[in-house]
Backbone as CSV, one residue per row, in Angstrom:
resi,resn,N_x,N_y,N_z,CA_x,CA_y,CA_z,C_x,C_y,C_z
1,UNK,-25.082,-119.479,81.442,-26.173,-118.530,81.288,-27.158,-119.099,80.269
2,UNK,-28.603,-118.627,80.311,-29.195,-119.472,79.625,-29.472,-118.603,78.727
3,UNK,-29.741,-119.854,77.435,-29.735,-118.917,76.133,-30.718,-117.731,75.899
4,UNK,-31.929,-117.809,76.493,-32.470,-116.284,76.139,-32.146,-115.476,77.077
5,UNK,-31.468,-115.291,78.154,-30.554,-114.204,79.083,-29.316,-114.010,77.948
6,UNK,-28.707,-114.602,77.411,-27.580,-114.470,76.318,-28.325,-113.388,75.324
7,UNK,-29.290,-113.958,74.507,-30.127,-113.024,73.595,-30.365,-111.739,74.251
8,UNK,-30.972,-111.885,75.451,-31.512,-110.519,76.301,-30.121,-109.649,76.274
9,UNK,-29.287,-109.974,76.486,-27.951,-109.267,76.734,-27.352,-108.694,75.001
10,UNK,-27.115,-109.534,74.405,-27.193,-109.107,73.021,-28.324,-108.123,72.790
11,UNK,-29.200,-108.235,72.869,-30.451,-107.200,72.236,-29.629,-106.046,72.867
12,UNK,-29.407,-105.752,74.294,-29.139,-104.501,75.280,-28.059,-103.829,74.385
13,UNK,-27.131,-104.972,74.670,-26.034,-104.384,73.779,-26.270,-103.003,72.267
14,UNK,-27.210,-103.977,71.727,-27.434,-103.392,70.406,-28.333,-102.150,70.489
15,UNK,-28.968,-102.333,71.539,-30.073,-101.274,71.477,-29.381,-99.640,71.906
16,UNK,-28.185,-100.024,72.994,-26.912,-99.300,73.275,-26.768,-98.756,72.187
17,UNK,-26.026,-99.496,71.595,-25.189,-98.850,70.217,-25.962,-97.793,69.639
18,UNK,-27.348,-98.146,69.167,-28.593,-97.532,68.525,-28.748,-96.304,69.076
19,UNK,-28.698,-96.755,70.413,-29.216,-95.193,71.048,-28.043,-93.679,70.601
20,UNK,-26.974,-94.641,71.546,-25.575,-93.958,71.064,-25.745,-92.994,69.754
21,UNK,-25.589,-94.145,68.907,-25.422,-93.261,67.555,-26.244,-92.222,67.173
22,UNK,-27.491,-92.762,67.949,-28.620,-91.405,67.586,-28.894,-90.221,68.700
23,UNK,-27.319,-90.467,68.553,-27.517,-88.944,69.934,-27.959,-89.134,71.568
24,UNK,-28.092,-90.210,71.838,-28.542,-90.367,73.123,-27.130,-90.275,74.143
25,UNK,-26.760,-89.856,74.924,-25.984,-89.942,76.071,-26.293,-91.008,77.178
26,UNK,-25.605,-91.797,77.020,-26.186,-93.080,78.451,-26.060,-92.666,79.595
27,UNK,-26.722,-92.865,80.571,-26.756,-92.331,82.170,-26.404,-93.705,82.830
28,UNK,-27.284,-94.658,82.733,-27.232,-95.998,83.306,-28.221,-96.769,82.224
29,UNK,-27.549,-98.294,82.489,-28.012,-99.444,81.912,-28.027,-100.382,82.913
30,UNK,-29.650,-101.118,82.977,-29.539,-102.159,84.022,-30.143,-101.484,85.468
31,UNK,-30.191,-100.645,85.826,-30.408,-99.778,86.485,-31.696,-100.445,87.620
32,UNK,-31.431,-100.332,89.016,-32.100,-101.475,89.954,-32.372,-100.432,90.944
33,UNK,-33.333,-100.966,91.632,-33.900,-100.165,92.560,-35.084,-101.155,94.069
34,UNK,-35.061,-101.779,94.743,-35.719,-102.151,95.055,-36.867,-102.864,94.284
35,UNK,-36.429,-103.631,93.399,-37.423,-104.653,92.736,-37.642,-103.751,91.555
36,UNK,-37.305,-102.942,91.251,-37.989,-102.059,90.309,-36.319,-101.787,89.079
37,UNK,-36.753,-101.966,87.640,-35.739,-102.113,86.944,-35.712,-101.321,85.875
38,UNK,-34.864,-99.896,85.311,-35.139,-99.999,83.842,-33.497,-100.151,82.949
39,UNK,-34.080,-100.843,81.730,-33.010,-101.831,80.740,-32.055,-100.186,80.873
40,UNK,-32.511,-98.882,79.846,-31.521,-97.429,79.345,-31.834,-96.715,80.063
41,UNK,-31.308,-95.711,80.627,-31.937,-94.583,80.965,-30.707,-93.398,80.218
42,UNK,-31.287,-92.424,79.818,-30.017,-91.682,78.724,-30.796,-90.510,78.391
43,UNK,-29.562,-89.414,78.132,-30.280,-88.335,78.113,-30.292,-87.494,76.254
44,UNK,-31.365,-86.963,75.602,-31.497,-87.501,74.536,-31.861,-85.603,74.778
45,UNK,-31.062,-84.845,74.146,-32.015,-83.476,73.997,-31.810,-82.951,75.079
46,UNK,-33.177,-82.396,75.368,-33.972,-82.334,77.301,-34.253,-83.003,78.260
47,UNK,-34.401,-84.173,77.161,-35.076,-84.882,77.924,-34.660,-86.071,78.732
48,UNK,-34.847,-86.349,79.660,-34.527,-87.927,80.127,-35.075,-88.931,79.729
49,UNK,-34.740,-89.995,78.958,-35.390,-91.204,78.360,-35.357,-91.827,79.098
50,UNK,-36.203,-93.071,79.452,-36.363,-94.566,80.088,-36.362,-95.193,79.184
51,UNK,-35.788,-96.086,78.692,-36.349,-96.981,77.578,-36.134,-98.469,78.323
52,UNK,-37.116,-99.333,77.400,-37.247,-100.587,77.935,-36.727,-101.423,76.366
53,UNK,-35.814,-102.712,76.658,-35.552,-102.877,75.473,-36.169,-104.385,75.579
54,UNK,-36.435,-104.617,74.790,-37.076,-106.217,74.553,-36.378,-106.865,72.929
55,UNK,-36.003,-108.113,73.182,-35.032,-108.988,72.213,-35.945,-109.868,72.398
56,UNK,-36.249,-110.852,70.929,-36.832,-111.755,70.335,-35.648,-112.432,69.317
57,UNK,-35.641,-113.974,68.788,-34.838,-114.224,68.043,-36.019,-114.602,66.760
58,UNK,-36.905,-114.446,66.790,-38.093,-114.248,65.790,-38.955,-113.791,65.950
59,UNK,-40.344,-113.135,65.024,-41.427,-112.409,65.428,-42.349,-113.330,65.110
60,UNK,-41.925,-114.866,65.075,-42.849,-115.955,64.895,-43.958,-115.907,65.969
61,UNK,-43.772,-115.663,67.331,-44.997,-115.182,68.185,-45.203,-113.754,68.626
62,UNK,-44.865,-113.287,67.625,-45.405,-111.649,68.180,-43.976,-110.807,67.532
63,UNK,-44.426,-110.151,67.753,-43.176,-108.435,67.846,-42.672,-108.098,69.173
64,UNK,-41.421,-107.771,69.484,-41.076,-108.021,70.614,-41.662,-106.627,71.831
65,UNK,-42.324,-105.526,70.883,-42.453,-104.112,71.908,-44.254,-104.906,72.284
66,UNK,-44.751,-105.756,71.553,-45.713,-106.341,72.076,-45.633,-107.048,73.499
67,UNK,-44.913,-106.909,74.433,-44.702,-107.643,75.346,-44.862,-106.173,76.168
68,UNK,-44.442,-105.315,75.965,-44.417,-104.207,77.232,-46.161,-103.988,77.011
69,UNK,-46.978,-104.065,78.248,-47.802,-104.869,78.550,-48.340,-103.429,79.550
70,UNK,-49.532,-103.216,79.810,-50.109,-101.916,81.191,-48.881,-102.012,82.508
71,UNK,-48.814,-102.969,82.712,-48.296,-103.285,83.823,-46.551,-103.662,83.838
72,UNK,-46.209,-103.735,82.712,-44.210,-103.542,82.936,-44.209,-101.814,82.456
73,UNK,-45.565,-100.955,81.899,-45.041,-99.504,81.770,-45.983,-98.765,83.020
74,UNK,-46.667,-99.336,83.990,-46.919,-98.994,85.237,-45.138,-99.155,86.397
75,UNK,-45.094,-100.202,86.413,-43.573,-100.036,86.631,-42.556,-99.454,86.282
76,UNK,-42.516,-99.371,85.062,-41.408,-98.397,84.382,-41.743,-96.966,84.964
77,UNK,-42.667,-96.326,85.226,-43.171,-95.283,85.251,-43.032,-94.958,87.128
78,UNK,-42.990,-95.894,87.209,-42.935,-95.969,88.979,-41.404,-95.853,89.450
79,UNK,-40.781,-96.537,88.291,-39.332,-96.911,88.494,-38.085,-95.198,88.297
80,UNK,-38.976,-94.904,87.279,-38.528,-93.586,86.637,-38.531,-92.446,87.973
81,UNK,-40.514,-92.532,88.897,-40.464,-91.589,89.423,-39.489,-91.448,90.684
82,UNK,-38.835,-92.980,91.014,-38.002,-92.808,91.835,-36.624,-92.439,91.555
83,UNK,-36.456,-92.732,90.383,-35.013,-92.135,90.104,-34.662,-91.097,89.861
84,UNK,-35.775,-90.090,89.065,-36.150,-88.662,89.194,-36.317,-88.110,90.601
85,UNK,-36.744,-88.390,91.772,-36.571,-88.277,92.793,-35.193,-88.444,93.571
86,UNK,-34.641,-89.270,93.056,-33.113,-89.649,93.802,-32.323,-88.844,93.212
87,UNK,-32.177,-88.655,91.976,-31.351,-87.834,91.439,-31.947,-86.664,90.925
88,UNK,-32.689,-85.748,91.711,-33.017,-84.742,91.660,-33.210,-83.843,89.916
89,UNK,-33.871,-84.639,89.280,-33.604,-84.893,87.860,-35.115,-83.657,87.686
90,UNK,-34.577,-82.561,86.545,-35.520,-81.527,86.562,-36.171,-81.285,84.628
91,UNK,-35.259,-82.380,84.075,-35.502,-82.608,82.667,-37.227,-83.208,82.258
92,UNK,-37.680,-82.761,81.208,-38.873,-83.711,81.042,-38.338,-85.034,80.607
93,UNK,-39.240,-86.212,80.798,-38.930,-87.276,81.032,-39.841,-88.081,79.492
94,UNK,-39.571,-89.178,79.176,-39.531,-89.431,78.098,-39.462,-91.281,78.517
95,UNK,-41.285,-92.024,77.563,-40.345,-93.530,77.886,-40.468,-94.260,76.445
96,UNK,-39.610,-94.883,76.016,-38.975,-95.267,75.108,-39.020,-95.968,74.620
97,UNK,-39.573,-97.565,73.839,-38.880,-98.829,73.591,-38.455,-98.985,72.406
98,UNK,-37.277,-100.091,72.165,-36.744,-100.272,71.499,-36.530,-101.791,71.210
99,UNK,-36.988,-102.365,70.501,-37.245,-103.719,69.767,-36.416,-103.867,68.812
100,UNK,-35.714,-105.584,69.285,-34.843,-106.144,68.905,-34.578,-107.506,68.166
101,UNK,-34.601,-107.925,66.603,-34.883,-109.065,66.534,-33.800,-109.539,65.743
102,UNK,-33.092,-110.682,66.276,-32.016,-111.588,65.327,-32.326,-112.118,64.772
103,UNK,-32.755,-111.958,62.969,-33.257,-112.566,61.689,-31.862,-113.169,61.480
104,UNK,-31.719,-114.099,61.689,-30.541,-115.502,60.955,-29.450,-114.524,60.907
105,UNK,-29.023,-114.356,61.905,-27.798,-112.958,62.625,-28.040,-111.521,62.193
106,UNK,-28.478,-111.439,61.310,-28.980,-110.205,61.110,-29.989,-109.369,62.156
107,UNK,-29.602,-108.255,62.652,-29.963,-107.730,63.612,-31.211,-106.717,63.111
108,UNK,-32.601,-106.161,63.566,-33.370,-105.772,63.130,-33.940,-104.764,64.365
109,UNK,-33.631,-103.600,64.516,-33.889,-102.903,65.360,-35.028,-101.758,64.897
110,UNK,-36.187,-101.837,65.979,-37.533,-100.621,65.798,-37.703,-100.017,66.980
111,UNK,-36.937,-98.506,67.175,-36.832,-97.658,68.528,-37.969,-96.666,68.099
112,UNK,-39.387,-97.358,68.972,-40.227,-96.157,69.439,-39.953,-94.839,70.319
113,UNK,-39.886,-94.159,69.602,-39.936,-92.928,71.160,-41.087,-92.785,71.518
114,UNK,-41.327,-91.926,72.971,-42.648,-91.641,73.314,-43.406,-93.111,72.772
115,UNK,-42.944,-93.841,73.129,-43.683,-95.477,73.172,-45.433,-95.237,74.059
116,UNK,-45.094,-94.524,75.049,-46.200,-93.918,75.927,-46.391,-93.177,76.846
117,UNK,-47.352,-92.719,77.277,-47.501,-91.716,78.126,-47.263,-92.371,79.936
118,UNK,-47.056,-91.517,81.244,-47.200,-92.140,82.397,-48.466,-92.024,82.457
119,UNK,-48.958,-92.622,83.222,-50.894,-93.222,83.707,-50.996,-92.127,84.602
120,UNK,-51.893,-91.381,84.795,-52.081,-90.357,85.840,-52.781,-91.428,87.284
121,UNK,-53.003,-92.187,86.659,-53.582,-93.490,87.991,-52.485,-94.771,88.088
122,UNK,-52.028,-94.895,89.483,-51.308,-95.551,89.607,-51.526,-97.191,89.781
């Protein structure tokens, strides 16, 4: 496996734990759909979270929630409305990220909630 799929998997891991502890209930992780992917989905409150997790092993080029971009939370948002659809899901919905960075093993985690709104234009 190549080393930043290793990192990517570590970050998940951790971002797990994070959620966990802060009350989140996991539904699915990894979660696939016809091309369409989200990292958490977990239920937090009322609400249903999506979260997208992104791992960096430095913030030497950026911060890692800098990467979720118009277009991976146009997907996320697309991804959500089908799974809310499949699973007949009647909770308000909620999307999430959670940024992950391994400072010289030290783990450094920043979980936005409400990271953003869905686009009323698709």
């Amino acid at each position: 496996m190549a080393e930043h799929n290793k990192l990517g998997r570590k970050g998940e891991e951790a971002a797990a734990r994070h959620l966990t502890s802060n009350g989140h209930q996991l539904l699915e992780r990894n979660w696939r759909f016809q091309g369409y992917e989200i990292d958490i989905i977990s239920l937090h409150g009322e609400y249903i979270v999506f979260t997208e997790v992104k791992t960096r092993a430095s913030t030497e080029w950026g911060y890692p929630e800098e990467s979720v971009n118009r277009q991976r939370m146009r997907r996320m948002v697309r991804a959500a409305n089908i799974y809310v659809k499949m699973n007949r899901v009647d909770n308000p919905v909620r999307f999430d990220i959670v940024a992950v960075v391994w400072n010289r093993g030290q783990v450094e985690i920043d979980h936005i909630e409400d990271a953003f709104l869905p686009f009323l234009n698709h």
